[in-house]
Structures are given as structure tokens and as C-alpha cells.
C-alpha positions as CSV (number, residue, x, y, z in Angstrom):
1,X,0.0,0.0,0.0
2,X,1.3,3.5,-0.7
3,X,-0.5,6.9,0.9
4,X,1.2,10.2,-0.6
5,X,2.0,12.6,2.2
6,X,3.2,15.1,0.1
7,X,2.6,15.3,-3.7
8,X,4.3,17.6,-6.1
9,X,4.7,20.3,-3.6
10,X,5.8,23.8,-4.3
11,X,7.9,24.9,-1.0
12,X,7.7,28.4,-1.8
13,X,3.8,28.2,-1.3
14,X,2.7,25.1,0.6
15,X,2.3,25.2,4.1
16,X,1.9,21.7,5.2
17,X,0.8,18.6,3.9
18,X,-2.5,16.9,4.5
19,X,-3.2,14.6,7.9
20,X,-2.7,11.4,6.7
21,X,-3.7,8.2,8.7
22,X,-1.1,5.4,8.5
23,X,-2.4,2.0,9.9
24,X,-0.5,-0.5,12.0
25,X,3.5,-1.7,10.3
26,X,6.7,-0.5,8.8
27,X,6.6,2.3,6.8
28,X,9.2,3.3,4.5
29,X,9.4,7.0,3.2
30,X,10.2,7.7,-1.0
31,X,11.0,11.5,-1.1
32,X,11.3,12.6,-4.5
33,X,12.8,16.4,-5.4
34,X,14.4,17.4,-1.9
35,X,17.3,19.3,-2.1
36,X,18.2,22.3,-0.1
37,X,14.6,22.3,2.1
38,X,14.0,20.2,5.4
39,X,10.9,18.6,6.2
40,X,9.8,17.9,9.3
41,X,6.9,15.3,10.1
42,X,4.6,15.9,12.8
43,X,3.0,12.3,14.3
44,X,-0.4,12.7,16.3
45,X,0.5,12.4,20.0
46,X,3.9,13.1,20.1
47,X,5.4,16.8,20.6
48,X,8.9,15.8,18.8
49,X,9.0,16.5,15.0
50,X,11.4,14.8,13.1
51,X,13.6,15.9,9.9
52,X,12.5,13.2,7.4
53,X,14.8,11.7,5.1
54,X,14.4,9.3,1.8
55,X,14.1,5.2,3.3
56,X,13.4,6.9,6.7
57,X,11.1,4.2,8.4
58,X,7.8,5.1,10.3
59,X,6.5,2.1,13.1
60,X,3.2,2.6,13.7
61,X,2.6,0.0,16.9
62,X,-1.1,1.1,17.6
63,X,-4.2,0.7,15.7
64,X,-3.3,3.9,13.4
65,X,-1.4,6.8,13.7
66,X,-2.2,10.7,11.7
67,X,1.1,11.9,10.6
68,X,1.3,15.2,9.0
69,X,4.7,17.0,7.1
70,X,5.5,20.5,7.2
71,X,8.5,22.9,6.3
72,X,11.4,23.3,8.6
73,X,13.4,25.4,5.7
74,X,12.1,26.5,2.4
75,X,14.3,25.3,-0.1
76,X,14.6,26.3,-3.9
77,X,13.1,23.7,-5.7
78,X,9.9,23.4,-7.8
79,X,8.5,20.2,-6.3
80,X,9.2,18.1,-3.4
81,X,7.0,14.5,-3.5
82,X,7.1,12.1,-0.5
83,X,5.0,8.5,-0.6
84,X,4.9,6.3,2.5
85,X,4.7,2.6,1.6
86,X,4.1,0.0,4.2
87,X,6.5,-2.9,4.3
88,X,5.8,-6.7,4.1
């Protein structure tokens, strides 16, 4: 299964990405288009954000878990695309 938490966005003129509910496994981050911008995801019930990264992995150990990305730095490029895909 794959869920796009980002898709073809513009960091000049996105805010944040959309609340996306990720069910129980391994996730496994494809970032697509990041160069000089961070991104930091936001998981529901945890204060911490972390910088994301491409292969970075996402356990979800409860029924679900709303995860949500949002710009740490704006970078120069035209698109940035992240998928999650959960893991056999």
C-alpha cells in the first residue's frame, strides 16, 4: 500500500501537507525532489518533530497513527513528492 503525504509540492507556497492516517506496520518514506529544504513530520501524540529523510522508516505499533509534514526550511526547488509505503 502506498499513501502520498506530500505530492508535487511547491515549498515556496505550501504550508503543510495533508493529515494522513497510517495503519499498523513498517513504513518506509520515498522522497522525491528534496534538495536544499527540510521537512519535518509531525505524528499525532507526540510533541517531537522529526527531519525526514528518503528510506526513513515510520513504526506505527497502535491501531493507526495521523502523521502530517511540514516545512522546517524552504528550499529552492519546484516540487518536493514524499509517498509512504508500508512494508511486508
Amino acid at each position: 500500500m502506498k499513501l502520498a503525504l506530500l505530492s508535487g509540492a511547491n515549498p515556496r507556497t505550501c504550508k503543510h501537507g495533508p493529515a494522513v492516517r497510517l495503519h499498523e506496520g513498517s513504513w518506509r518514506l520515498n522522497v522525491q525532489g528534496l534538495v536544499d529544504s527540510s521537512l519535518l513530520m509531525h505524528v499525532e501524540g507526540y510533541e517531537a518533530s522529526n527531519l525526514i529523510h528518503n528510506g526513513m522508516m515510520i513504526p506505527v505499533n497502535g491501531e493507526t497513527a495521523i502523521v502530517q509534514l511540514s516545512f522546517g526550511v524552504r528550499g529552492s526547488e519546484d516540487y518536493i513528492t514524499v509517498i509512504a509505503e508500508k512494508v511486508a
